[in-house]
C-alpha positions as YAML, in Angstrom:
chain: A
units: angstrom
residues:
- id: 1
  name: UNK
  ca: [-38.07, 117.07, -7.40]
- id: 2
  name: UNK
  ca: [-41.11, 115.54, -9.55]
- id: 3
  name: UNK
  ca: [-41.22, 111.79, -10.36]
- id: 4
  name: UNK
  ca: [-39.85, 111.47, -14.24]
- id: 5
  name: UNK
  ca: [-42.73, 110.67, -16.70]
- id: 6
  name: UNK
  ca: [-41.56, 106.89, -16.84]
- id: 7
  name: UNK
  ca: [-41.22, 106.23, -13.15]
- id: 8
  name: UNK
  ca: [-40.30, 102.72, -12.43]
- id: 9
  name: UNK
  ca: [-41.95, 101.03, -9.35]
- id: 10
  name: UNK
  ca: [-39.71, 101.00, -6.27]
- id: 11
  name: UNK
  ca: [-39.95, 97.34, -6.30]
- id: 12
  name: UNK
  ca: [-38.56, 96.81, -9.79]
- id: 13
  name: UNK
  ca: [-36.35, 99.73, -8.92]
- id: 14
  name: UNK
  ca: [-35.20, 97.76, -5.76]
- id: 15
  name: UNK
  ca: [-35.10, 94.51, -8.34]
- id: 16
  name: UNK
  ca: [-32.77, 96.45, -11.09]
- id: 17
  name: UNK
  ca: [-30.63, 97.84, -8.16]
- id: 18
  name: UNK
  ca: [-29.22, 94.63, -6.76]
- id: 19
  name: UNK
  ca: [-28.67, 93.04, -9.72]
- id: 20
  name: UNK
  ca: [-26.74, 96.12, -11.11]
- id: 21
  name: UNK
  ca: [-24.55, 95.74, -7.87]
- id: 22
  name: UNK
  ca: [-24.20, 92.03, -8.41]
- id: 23
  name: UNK
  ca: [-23.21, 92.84, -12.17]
- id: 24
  name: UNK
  ca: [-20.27, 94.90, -10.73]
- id: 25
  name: UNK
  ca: [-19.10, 92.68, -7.86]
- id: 26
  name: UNK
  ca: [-19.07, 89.83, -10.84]
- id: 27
  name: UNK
  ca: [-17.10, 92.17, -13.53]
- id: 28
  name: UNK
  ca: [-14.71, 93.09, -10.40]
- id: 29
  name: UNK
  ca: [-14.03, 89.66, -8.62]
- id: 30
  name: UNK
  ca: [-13.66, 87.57, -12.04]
- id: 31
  name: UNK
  ca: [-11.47, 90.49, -13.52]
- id: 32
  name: UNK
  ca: [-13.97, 89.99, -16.58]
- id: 33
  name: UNK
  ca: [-12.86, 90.42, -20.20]
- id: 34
  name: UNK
  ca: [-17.16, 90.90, -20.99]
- id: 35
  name: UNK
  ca: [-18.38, 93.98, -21.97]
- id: 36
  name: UNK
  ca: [-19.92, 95.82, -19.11]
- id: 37
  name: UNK
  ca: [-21.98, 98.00, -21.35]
- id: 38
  name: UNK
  ca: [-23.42, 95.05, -23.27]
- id: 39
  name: UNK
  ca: [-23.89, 93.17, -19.52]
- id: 40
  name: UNK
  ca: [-26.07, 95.83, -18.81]
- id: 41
  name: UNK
  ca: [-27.72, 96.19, -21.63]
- id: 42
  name: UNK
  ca: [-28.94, 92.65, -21.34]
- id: 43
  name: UNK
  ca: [-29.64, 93.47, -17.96]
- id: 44
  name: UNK
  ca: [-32.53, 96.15, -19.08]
- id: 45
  name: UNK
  ca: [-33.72, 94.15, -21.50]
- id: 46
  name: UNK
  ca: [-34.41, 91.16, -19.29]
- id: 47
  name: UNK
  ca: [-36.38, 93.98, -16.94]
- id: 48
  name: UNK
  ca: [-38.07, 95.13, -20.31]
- id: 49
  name: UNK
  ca: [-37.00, 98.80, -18.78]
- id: 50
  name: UNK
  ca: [-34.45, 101.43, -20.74]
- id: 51
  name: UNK
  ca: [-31.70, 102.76, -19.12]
- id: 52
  name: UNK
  ca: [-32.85, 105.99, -19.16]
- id: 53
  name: UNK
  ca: [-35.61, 105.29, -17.11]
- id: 54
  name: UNK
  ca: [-33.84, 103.88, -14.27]
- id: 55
  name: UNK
  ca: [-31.43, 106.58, -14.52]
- id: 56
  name: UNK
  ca: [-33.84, 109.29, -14.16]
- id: 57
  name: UNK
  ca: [-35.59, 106.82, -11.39]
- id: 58
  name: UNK
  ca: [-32.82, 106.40, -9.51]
- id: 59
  name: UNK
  ca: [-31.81, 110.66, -9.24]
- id: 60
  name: UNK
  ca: [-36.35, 110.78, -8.31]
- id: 61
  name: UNK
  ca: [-35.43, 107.97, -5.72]
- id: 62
  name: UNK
  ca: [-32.13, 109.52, -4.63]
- id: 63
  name: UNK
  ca: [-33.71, 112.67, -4.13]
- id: 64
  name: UNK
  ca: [-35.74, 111.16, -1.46]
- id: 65
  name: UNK
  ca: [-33.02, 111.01, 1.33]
- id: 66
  name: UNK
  ca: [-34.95, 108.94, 4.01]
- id: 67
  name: UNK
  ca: [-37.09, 107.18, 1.95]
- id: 68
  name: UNK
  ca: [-33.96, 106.21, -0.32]
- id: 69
  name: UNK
  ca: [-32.21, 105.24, 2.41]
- id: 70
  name: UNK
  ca: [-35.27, 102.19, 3.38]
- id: 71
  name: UNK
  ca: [-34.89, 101.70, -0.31]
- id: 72
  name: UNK
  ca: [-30.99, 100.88, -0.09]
- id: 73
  name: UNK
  ca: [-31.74, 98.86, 3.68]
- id: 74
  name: UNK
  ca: [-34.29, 96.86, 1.30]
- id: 75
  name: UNK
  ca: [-31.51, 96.21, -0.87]
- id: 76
  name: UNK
  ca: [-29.25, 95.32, 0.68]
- id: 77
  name: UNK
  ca: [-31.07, 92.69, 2.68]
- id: 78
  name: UNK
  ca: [-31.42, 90.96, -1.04]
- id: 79
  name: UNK
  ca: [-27.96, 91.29, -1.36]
- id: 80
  name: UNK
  ca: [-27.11, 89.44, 1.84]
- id: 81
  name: UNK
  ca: [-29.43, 86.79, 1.04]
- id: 82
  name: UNK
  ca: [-27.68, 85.98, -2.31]
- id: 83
  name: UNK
  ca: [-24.63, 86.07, -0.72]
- id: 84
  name: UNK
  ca: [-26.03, 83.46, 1.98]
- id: 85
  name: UNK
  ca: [-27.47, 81.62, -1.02]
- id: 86
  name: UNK
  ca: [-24.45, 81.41, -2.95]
- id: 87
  name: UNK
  ca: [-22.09, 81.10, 0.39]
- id: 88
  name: UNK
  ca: [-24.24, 77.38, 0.79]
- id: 89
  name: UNK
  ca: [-23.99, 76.32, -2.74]
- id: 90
  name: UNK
  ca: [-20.31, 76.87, -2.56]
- id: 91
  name: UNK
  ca: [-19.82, 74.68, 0.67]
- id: 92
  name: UNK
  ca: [-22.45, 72.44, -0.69]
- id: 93
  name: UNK
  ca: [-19.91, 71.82, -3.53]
- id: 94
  name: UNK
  ca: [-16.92, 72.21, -1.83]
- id: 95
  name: UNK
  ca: [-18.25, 69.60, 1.11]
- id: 96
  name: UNK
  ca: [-19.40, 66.97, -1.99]
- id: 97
  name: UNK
  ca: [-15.86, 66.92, -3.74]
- id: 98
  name: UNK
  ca: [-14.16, 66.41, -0.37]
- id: 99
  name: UNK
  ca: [-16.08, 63.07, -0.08]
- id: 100
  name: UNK
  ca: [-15.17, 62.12, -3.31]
- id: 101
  name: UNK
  ca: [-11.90, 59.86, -4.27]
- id: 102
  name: UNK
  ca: [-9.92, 61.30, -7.20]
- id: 103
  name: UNK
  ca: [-11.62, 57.96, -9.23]
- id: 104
  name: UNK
  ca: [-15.03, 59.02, -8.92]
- id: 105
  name: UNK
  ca: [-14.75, 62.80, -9.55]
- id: 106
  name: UNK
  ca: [-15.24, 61.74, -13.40]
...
């Protein structure tokens, strides 16, 4: 297969990948009432990127089985790390209202 005429760099690829995945995971745990389609649309816009360009990207990428595949290991080492991130916050949070009194949560 030949790279589309608007490739995207792997690394923006990689970048526009997670976040897509994070996007879903967020519609699906919070049951959301948002708009995917305008979620994502804000999505390429804050990537300055159309749609159509990481669509035809991603089938390039995809059609690069083993190199694809370091692609997805890349990404989903970022994922893990959010997760991590966000796993810390939440204690973080959960720890500080636990030392709190009902008084002083306000």
């Amino acid at each position: 297969m030949q790279p589309p005429e608007n490739l995207i760099e792997e690394d923006l690829y990689i970048d526009v990948f997670v976040e897509l995945h994070l996007l879903n995971a967020f519609i699906e745990a919070t049951d959301s009432l948002m708009n995917q389609d305008s979620l994502k649309h804000e999505l390429f816009k804050k990537y300055t990127i159309p749609e159509n360009d990481f669509l035809s990207s991603h089938a390039y990428y995809q059609s690069q089985t083993q190199l694809q595949q370091i692609r997805l290991d890349s990404a989903s080492a970022r994922l893990s790390r959010t997760v991590e991130i966000l796993q810390k916050i939440k204690g973080f949070k959960t720890n500080e209202l636990k030392n709190k009194t009902p008084n002083s949560l306000f």
